[in-house]
N, CA and C atoms as an extended XYZ file, in Angstrom:
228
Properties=species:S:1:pos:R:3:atomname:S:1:resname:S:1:resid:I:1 pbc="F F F"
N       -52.914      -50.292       19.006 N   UNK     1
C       -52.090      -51.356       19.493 CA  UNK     1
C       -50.626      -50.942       19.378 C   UNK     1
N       -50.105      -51.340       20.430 N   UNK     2
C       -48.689      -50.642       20.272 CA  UNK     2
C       -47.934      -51.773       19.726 C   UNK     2
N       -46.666      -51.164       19.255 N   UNK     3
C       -45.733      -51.910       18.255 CA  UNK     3
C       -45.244      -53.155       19.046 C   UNK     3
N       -44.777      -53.330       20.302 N   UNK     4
C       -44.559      -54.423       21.473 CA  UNK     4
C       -45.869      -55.557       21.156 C   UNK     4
N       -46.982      -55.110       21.319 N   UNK     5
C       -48.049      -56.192       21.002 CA  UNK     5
C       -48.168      -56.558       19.574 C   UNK     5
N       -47.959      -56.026       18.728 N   UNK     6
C       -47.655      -56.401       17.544 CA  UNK     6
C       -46.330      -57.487       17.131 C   UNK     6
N       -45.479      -56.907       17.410 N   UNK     7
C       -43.991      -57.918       17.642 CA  UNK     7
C       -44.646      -59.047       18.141 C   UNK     7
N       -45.357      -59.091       19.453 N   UNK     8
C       -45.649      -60.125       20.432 CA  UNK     8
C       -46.929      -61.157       19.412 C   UNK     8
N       -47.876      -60.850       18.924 N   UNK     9
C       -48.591      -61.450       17.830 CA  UNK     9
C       -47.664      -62.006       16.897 C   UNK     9
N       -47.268      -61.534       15.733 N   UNK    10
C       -46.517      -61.863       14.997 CA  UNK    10
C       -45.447      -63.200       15.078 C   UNK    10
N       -44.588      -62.814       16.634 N   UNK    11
C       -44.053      -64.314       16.879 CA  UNK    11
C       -44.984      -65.103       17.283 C   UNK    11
N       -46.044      -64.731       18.207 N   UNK    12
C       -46.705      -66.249       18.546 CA  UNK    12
C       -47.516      -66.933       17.475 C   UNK    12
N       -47.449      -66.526       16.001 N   UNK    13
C       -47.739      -66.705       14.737 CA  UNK    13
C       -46.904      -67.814       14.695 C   UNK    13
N       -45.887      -67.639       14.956 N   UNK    14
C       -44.523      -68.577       14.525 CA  UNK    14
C       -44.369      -70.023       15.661 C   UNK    14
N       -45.596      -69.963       16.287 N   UNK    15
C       -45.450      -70.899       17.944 CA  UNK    15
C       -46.120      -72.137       17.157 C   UNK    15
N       -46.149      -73.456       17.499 N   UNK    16
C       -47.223      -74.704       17.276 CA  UNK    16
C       -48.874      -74.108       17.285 C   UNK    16
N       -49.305      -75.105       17.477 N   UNK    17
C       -50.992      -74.827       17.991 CA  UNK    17
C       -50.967      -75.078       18.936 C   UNK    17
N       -50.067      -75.739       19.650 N   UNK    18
C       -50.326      -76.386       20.873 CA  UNK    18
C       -49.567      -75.157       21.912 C   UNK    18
N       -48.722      -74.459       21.185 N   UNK    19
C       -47.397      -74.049       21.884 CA  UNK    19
C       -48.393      -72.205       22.170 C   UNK    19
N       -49.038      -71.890       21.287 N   UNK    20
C       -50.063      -70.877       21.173 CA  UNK    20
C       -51.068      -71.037       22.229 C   UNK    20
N       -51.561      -72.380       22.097 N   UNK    21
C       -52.763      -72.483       22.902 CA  UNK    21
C       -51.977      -72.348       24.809 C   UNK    21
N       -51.214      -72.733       24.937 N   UNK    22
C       -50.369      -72.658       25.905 CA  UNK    22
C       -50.248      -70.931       26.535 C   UNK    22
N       -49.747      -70.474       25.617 N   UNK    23
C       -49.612      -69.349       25.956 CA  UNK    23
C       -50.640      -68.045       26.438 C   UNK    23
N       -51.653      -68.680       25.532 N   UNK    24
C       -53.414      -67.874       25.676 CA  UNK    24
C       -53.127      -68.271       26.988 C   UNK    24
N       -53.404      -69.719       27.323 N   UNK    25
C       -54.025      -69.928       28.750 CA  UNK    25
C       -53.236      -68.807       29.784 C   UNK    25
N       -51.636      -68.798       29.621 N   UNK    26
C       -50.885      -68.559       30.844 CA  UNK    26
C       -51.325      -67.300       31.090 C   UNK    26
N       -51.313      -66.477       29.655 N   UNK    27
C       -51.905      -64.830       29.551 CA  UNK    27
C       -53.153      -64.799       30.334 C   UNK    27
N       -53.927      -65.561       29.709 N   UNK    28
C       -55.490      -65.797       30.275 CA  UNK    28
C       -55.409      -65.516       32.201 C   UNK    28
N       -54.779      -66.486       32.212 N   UNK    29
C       -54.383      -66.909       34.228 CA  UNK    29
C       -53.676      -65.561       34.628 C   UNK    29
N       -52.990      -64.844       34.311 N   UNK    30
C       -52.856      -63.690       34.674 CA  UNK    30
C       -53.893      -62.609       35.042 C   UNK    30
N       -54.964      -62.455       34.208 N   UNK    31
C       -55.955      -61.667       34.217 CA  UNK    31
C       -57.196      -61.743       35.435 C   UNK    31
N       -57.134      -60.849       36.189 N   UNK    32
C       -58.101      -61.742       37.238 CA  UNK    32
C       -59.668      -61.005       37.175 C   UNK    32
N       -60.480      -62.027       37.229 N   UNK    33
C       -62.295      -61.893       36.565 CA  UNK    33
C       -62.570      -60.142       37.275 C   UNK    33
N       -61.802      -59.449       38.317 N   UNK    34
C       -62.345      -58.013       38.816 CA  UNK    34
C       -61.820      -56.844       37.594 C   UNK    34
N       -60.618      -57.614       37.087 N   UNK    35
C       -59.799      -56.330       36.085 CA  UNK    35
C       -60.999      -57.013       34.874 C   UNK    35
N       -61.044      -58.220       34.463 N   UNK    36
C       -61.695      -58.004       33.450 CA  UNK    36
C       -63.198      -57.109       33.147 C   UNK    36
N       -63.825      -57.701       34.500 N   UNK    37
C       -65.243      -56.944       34.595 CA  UNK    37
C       -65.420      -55.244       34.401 C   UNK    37
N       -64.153      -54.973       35.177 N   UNK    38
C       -63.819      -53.044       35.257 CA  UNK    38
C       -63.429      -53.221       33.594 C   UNK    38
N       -63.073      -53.881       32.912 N   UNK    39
C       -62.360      -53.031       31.244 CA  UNK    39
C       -64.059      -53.498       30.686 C   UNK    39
N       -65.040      -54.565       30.615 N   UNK    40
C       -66.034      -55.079       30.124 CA  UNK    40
C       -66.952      -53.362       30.526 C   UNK    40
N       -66.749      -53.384       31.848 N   UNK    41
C       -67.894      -51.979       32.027 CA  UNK    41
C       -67.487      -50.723       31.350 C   UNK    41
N       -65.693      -50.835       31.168 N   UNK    42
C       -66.148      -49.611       30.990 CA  UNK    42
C       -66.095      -49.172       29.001 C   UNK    42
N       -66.117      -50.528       28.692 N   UNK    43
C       -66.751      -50.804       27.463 CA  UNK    43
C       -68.103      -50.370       26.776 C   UNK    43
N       -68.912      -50.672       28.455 N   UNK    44
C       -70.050      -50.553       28.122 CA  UNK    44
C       -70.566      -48.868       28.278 C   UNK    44
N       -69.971      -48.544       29.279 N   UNK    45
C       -70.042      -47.262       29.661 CA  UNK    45
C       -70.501      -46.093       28.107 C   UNK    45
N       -68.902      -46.387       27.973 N   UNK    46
C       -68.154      -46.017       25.971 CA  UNK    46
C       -69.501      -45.836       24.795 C   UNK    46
N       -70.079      -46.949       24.841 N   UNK    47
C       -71.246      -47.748       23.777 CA  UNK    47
C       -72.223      -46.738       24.304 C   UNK    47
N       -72.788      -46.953       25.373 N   UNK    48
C       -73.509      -45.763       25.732 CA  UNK    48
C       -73.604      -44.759       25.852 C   UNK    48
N       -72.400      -44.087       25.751 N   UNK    49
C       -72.502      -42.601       25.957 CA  UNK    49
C       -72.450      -42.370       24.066 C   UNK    49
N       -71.688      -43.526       23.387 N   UNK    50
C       -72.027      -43.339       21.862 CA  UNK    50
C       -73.638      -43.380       21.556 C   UNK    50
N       -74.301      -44.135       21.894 N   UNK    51
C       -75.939      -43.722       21.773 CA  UNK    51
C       -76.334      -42.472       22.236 C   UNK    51
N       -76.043      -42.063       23.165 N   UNK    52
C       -76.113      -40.746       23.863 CA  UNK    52
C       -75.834      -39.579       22.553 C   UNK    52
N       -74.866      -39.510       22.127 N   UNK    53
C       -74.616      -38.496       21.757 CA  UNK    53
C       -74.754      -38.470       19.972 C   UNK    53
N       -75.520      -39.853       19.933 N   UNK    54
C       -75.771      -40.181       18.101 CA  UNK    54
C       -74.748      -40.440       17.433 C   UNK    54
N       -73.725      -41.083       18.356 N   UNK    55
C       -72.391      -41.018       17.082 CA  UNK    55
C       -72.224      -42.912       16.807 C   UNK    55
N       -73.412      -43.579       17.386 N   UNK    56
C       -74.147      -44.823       17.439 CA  UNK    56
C       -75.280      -45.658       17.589 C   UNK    56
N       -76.344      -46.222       16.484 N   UNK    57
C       -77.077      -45.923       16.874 CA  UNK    57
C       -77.976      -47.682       17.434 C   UNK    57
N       -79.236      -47.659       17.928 N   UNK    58
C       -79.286      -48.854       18.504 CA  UNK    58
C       -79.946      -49.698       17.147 C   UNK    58
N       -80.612      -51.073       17.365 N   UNK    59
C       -80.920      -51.660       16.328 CA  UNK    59
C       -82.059      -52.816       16.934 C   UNK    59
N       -82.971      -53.394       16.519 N   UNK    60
C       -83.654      -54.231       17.499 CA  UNK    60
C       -82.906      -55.723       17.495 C   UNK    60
N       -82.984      -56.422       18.843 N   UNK    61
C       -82.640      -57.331       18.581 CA  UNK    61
C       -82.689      -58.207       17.569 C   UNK    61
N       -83.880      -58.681       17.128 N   UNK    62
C       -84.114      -59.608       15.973 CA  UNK    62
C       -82.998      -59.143       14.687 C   UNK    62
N       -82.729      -57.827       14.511 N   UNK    63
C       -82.140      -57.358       13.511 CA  UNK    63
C       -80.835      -57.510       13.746 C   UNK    63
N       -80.511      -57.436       15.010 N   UNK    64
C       -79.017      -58.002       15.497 CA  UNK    64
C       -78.742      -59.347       15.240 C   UNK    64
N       -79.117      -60.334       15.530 N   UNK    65
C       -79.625      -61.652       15.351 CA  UNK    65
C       -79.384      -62.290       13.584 C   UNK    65
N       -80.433      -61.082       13.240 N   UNK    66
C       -80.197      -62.034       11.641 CA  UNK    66
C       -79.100      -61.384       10.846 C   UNK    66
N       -78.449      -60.335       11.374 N   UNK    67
C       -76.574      -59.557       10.949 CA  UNK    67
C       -75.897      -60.707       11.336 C   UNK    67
N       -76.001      -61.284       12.551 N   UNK    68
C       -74.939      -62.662       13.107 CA  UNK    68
C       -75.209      -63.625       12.503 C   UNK    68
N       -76.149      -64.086       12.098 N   UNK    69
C       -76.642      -65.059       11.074 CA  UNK    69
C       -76.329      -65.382        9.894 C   UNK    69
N       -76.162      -63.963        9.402 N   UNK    70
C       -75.876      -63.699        8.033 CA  UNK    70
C       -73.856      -63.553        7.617 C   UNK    70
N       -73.760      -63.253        8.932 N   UNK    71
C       -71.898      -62.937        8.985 CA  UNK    71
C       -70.983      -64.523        8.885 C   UNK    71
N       -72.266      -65.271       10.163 N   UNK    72
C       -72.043      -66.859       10.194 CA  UNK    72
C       -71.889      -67.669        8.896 C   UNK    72
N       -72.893      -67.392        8.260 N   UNK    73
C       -72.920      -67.885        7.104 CA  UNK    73
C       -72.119      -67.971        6.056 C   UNK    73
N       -71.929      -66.340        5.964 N   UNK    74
C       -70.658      -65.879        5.568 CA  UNK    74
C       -69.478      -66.599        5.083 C   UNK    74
N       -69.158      -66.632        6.269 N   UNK    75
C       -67.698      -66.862        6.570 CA  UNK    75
C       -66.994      -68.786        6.721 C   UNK    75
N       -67.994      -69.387        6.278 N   UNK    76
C       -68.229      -70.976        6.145 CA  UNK    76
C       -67.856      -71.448        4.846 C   UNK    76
């Protein structure tokens, strides 16, 4: 993360809730659903070629499932 997005976090730390939530949205409305889908794929792309090459490995769902379960819990 570069130091600009950092600065940029940090003050909107300093914004309302309301004045934050404002700002997500406008950021949000900028972004249009084709750029997001191209950065989501090539996310996925990434993940896979990490299975590919063992430097990640897979897990069965159910076991995914009860990690989120357990993180949920967690953090309550």
């Amino acid at each position: 993360m570069t130091a600009t997005v950092e600065n940029l976090k940090n003050e909107a730390r300093q914004l309302s809730v309301r004045e934050r939530e404002d700002l997500a949205y406008a950021i949000l409305e900028e972004i249009s659903p084709d750029e997001l889908m191209e950065e989501q794929m090539e996310i996925v792309a990434q993940r896979i070629e990490n299975v590919r090459l063992g430097k990640s490995k897979l897990i069965p769902m159910e076991e995914a499932f009860r990690r989120m379960d357990a993180a949920a819990k967690g953090s309550r």
